[in-house]
C-alpha positions in Angstrom: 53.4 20.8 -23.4 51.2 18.0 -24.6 51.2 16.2 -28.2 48.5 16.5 -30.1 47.2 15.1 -33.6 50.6 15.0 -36.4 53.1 15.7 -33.1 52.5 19.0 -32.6 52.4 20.5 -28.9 49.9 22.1 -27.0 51.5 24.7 -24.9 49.3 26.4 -22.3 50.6 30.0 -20.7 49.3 32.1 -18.2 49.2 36.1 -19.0 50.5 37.8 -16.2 53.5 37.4 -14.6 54.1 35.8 -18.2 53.4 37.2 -21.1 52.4 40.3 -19.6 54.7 41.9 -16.8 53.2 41.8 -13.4 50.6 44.7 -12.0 50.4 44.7 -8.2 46.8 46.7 -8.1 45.7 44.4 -10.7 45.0 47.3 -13.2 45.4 45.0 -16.3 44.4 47.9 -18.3 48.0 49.0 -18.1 49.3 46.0 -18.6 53.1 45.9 -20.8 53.8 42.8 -22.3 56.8 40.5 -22.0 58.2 41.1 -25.5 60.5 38.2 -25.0 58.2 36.4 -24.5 55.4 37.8 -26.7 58.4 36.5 -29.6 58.6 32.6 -28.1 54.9 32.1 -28.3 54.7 33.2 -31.7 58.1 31.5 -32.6 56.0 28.2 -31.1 53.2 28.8 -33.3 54.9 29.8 -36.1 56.2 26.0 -35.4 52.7 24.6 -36.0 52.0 23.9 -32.3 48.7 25.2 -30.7 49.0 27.8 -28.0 46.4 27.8 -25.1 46.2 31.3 -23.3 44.9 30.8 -19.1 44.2 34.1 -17.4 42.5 34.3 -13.9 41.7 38.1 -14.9 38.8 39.1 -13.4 38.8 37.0 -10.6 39.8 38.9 -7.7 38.5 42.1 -9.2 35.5 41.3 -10.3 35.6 43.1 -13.5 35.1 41.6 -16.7 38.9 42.0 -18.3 37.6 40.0 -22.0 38.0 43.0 -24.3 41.0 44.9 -22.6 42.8 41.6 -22.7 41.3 40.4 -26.3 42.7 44.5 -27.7 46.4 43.7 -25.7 46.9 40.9 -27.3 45.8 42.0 -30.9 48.4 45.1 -30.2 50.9 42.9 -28.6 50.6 40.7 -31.6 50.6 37.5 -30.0 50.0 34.6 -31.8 47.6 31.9 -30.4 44.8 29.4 -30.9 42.6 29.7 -27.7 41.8 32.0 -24.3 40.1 30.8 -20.9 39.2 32.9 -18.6 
């Protein structure tokens, strides 16, 4: 975590294998999330700190994963300030 302006933290996560429970054929589109940890990250939030979400989706398969992974975490309702892919 970093401190940012009125000492709030910036918290930066990675999706799978964190927030999301791991998918060896790297089928995000049947990705569960971690509820656990679905209820820190908002907790964190809730707080007042910003959360930063870091996913290398895509990457290997080359398929664009931005709306599947935009709709997850609406459903999943996480909590969260920014996504880079």
């Amino acid at each position: 975590a970093d401190r940012i302006a009125n000492g709030r933290c910036r918290f930066v996560f990675d999706i799978d294998g964190v927030i999301a429970k791991l998918n060896p054929e790297n089928n995000y589109a049947v990705s569960e999330p971690d509820k656990e940890m679905v209820a820190l990250i908002n907790r964190l939030h809730g707080y007042g700190n910003e959360i930063i979400l870091h996913t290398a989706r895509g990457y290997v398969t080359g398929i664009d994963w931005s709306k599947t992974t935009l709709s997850q975490l609406k459903n999943w309702g996480l909590k969260y300030d920014g996504l880079v892919f």
